[in-house]
C-alpha positions in Angstrom: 47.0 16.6 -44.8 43.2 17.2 -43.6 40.9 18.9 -46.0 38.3 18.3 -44.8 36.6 17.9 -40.7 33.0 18.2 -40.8 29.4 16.7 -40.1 30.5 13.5 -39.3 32.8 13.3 -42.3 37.0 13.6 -42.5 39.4 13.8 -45.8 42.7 13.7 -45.6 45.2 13.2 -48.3 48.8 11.4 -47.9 49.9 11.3 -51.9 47.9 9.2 -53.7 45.9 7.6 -51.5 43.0 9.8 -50.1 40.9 8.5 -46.9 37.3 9.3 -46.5 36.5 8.8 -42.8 32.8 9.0 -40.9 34.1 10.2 -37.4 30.9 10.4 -35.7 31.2 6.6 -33.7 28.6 7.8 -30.7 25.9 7.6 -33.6 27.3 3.9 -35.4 28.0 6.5 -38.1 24.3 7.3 -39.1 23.5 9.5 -41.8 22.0 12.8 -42.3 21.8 15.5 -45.7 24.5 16.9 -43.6 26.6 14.5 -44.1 26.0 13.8 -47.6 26.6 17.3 -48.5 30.2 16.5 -46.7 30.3 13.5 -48.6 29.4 15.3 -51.8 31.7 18.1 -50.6 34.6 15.7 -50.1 34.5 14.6 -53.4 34.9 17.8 -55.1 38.2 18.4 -52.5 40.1 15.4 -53.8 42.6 16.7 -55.4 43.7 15.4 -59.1 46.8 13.4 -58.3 44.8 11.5 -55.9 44.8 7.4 -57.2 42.9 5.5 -54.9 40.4 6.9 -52.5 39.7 4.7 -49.0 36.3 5.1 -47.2 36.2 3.9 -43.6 34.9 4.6 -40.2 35.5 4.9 -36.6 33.8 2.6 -34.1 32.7 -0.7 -34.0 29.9 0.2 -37.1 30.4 1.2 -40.7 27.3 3.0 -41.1 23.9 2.3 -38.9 22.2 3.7 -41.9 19.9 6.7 -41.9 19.5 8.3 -38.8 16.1 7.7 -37.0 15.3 11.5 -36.7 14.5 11.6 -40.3 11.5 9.5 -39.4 10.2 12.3 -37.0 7.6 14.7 -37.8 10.1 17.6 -37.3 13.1 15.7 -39.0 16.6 18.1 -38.7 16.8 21.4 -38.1 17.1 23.4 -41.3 16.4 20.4 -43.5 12.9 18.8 -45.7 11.2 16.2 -43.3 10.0 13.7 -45.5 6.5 15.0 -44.8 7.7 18.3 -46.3 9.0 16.2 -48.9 5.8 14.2 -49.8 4.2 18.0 -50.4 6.5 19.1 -52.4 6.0 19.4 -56.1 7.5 16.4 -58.7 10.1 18.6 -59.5 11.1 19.6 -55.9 10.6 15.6 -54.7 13.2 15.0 -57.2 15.9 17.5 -57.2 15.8 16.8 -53.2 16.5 12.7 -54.0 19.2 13.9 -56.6 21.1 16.1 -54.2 21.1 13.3 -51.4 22.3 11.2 -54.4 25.3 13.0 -55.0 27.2 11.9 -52.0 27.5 8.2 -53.4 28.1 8.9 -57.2 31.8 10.3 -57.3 33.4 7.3 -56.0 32.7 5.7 -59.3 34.9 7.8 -61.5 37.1 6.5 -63.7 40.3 8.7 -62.6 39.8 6.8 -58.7 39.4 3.3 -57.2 37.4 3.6 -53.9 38.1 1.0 -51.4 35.1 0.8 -49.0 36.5 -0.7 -45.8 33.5 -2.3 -43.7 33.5 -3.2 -39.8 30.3 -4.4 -38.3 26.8 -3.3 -39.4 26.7 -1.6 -42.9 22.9 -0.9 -43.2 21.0 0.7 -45.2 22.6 3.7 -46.4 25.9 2.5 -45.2 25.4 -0.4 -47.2 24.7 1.7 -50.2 27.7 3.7 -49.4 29.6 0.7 -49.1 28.0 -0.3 -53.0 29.0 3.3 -53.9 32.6 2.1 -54.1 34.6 -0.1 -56.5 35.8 -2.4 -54.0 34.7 -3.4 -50.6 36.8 -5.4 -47.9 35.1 -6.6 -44.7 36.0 -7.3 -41.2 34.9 -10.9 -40.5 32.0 -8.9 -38.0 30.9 -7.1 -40.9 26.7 -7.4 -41.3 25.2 -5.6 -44.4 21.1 -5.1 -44.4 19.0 -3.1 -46.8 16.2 -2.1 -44.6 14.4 0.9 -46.7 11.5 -1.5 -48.2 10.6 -3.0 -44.4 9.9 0.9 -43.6 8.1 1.1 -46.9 10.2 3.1 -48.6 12.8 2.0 -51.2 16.7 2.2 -51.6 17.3 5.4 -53.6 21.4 6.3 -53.0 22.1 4.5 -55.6 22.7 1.2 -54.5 20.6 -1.1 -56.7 22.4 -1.1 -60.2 25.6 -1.9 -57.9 23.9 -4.6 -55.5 22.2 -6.1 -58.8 25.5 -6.5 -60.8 27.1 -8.0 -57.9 25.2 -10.5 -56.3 22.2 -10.8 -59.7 19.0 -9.7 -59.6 17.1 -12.7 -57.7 19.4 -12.4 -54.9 19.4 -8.7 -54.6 15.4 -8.6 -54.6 15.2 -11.2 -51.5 18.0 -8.8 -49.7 16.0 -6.0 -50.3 12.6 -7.2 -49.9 13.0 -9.4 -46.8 15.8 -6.8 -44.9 17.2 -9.8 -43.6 21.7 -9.1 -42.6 23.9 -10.8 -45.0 27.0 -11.7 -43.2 30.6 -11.8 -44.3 30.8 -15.1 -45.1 28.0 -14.8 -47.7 29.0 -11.0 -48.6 32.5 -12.8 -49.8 30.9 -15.8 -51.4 28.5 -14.3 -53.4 30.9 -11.6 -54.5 29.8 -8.1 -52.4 33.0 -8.3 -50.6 36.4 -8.7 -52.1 38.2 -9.9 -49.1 36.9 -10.8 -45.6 39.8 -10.4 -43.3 40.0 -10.5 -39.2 38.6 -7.0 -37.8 42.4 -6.7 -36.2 43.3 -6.8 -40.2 40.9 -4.8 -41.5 43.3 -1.7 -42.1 45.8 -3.7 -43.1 44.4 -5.2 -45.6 43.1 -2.5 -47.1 46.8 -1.2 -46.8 47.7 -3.7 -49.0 45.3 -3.9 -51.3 45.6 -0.2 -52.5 49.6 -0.3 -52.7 48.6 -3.4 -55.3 46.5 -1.4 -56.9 49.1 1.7 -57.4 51.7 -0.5 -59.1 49.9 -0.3 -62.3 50.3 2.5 -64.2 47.5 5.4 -63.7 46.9 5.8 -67.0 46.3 1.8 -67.6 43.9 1.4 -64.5 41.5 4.3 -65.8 41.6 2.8 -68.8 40.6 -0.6 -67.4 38.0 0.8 -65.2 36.2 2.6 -68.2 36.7 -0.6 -70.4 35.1 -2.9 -67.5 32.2 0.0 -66.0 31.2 0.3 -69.6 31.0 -3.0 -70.3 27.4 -4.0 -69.1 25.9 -0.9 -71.4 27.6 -2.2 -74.6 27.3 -4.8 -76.8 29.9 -7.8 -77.4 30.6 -5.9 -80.6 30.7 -2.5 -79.2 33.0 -3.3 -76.0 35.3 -5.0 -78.7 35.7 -2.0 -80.3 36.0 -0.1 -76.9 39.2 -2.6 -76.1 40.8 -1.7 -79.6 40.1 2.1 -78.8 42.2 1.8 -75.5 44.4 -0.6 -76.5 45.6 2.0 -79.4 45.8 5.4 -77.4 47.7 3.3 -74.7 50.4 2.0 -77.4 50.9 5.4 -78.5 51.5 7.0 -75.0 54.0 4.3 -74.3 55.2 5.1 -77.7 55.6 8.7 -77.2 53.4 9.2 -80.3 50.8 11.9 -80.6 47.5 12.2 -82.8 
């Protein structure tokens, strides 16, 4: 079932899997506030018995990143150039980041697990959509690059609290500030990719991975998502504490008991 068919962005539901797809393969997938309202858009369409949500793409590119006409003087039509932007008040500046923002901060809720399926270049803002999600498999071609601070700007779509936790902060500083691709091979070694399968795989594997995944009972994989996404804000104490609090209202659903 398609919900949704627009801006370079598809949804369609089959149970409890829902698949995010960018469909515009002419452009390697690059990015516009068009598509992140779709994005953002998409999020609020996925309906509530939906358990794992897939985000992949058509072509031989995840994501080229943002698309070059935002570094024109005229930027898109009907949207903020960044030199209108620049103008702008505080307050305007950051309500316009914020909005952009909101296309890569649902996939983190604790009722999903996003799968981010990556083929070929992920950069950029493809590679912060790809750090949007829980878990990322690659295609063996896959290339990720974080190339905002070369054009003087900085990643802000969310991507550095996930790049940081994943690969540490020393490593993540010399990705960002040098721009340089990181491959794969490294992506899986240093733990930014899950799995790194054949591109002829690629679907497959994810496939698999989210029909793992859905063997677990709902209830006990939001809890465990909460328990772990929480974990890095609490103290050993406090997650502790967090473990017995989940541990005890899963015993009394199994149980049947109510407070």
């Amino acid at each position: 079932m398609t919900l949704l068919d627009k801006d370079g962005v598809q949804l369609t539901v089959d149970d409890t899997v829902a698949t995010v797809t960018l469909n515009n393969p002419g452009k390697r997938n690059a990015q516009s506030p068009a598509l992140w309202r779709a994005l953002a858009e998409a999020g609020k369409l996925v309906p509530g018995t939906v358990r794992i949500v897939v985000l992949r793409a058509e072509g031989k590119s995840f994501s080229a990143g943002l698309d070059r006409q935002a570094f024109t003087p005229e930027g898109f039509d009907g949207e903020p150039s960044f030199l209108d932007m620049a103008r702008g008040s505080d307050s305007e500046l950051d309500a316009t980041i914020a909005g952009y923002q909101d296309a890569f901060t649902w996939w983190r809720r604790n009722d999903i697990v996003s799968i981010a399926a990556v083929q070929g270049h992920a950069i950029g803002a493809g590679f912060q959509l790809a750090l949007a999600c829980d878990l990322r498999v690659c295609a063996d071609d896959a290339q990720f690059a974080m190339r905002e601070t070369s054009l003087g700007l900085v990643p802000d779509l969310t991507g550095t609290q996930p790049l940081v936790g994943l690969v540490g902060y020393a490593r993540a500083l010399e990705i960002c500030a040098t721009g340089r691709f990181v491959h794969a091979e490294e992506a899986e070694r240093t733990g930014l990719a899950n799995l790194v399968v054949p591109a002829a795989e690629l679907d497959g594997a994810v496939q698999d991975l989210a029909a793992a995944l859905l063997a677990a009972p709902r209830d006990a994989v939001v809890e465990t998502k909460a328990l772990l996404r929480g974990a890095v804000d609490r103290t050993y104490e406090e997650q502790r504490a967090a473990e017995r609090a989940a541990q005890a209202r899963r015993l009394r659903d199994l149980a049947g008991v109510t407070d």
